[in-house]
C-alpha positions in Angstrom: 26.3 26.6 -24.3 23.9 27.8 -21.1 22.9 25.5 -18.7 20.2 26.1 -16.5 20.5 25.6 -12.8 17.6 25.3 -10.7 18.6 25.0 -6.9 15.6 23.4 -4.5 16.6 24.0 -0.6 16.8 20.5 1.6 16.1 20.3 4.9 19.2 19.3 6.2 18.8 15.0 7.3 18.5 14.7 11.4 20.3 12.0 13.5 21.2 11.1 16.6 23.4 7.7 17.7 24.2 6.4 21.3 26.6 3.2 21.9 26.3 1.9 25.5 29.1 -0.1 26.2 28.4 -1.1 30.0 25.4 -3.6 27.8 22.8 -1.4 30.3 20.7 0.3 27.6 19.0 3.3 28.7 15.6 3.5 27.7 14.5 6.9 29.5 17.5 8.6 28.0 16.3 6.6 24.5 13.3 8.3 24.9 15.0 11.8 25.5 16.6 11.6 22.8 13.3 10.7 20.1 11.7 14.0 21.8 14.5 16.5 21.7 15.0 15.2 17.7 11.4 15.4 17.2 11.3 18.7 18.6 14.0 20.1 16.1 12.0 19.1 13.1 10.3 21.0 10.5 7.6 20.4 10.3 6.5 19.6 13.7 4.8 16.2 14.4 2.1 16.5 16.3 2.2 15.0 19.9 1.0 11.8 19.7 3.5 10.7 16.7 6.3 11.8 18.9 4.6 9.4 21.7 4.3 7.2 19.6 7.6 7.0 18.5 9.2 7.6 22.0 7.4 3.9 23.0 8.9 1.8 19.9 12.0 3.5 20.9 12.0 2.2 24.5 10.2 -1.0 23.2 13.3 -1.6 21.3 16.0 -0.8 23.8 14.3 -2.5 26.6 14.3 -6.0 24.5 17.5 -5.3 23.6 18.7 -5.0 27.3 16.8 -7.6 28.5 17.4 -10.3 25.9 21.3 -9.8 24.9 24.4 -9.4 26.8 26.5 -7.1 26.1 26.9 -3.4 24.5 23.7 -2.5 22.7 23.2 0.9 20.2 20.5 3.3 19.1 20.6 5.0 16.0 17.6 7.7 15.4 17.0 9.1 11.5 14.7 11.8 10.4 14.8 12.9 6.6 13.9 15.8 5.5 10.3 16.6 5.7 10.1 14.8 9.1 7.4 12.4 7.5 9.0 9.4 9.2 11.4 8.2 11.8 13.6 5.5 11.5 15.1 3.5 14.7 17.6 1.2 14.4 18.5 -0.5 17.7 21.6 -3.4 17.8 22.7 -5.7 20.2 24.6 -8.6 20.4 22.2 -11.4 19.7 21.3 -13.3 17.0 18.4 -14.1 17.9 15.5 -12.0 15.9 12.8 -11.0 18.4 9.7 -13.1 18.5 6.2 -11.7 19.9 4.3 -13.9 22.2 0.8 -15.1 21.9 -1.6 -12.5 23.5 -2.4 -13.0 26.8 -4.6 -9.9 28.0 -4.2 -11.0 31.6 -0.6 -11.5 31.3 2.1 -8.9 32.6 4.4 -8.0 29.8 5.3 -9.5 26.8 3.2 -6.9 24.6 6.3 -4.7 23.2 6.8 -6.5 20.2 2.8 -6.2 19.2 3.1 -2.2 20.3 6.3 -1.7 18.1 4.3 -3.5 15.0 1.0 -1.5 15.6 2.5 1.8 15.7 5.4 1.0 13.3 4.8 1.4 9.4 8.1 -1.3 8.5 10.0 -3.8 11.1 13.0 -5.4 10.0 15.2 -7.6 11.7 18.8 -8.1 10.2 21.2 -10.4 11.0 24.8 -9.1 11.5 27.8 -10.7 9.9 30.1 -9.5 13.0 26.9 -11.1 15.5 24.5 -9.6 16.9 21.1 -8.3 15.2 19.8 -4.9 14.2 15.9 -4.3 14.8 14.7 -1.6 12.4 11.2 0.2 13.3 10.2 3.2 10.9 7.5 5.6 12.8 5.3 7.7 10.8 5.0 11.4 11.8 2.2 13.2 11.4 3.1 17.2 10.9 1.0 20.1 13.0 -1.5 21.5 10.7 -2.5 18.3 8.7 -5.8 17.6 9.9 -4.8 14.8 12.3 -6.3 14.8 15.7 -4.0 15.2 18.2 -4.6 12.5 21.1 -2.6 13.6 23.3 
């Protein structure tokens, strides 16, 4: 008996995971990290999904420093194709993030409204061990689709 194998390549999966322990999260190197992933994908997303996702990324990590004590975590996944990117950012409280009322004259408090905006899913999850996990999935748009480029 002859069995056909068909073989498809994959893009190999892309990650990228950073622990701070001292619970002073590092949104600049946060943001570092989102472009020099980005910049490794195939196919390229054009420059305003990587700004994009650079601010829920630092969106994310700054709530995380400035609402729990403690060591916070970042971990960054791109599947093949590079059509989306998925954040996960974890800290030690329990406490799910809650947006504020808009306030246009107010200073701060707008992250949470950015990060929903500009994310496609936002998912909070409750760790047994404590803490929380705040899950934003960007979507990329590739070079070469159409999309205008903002940037």
């Amino acid at each position: 008996m002859d069995i056909s194998l068909r073989t498809h390549p994959r893009t190999q999966d892309r990650g990228y995971s950073r622990t701070w322990d001292t619970g002073t999260c590092s949104s600049a190197e946060a943001r570092d990290a989102v472009a020099a992933l980005l910049a490794a994908a195939r196919p390229a997303p054009v420059r305003r999904s990587v700004q994009d996702a650079q601010l829920v990324v630092s969106e994310l990590v700054t709530n995380a420093q400035k609402h729990a004590p403690g060591p916070c975590a970042l971990s960054l996944e791109l599947g093949p194709g590079a059509h989306a990117l998925r954040i996960c950012v974890t800290d030690t409280s329990a406490e799910p993030p809650s947006p504020r009322s808009p306030d246009p004259g107010r200073v701060g408090g707008h992250g949470l409204h950015l990060v929903t905006m500009l994310s496609r899913d936002l998912e909070v999850t409750v760790l047994p061990e404590g803490g929380k996990r705040v899950t934003a999935t960007v979507p990329l748009v590739a070079e070469g689709t159409g999309a205008r480029d903002d940037g």
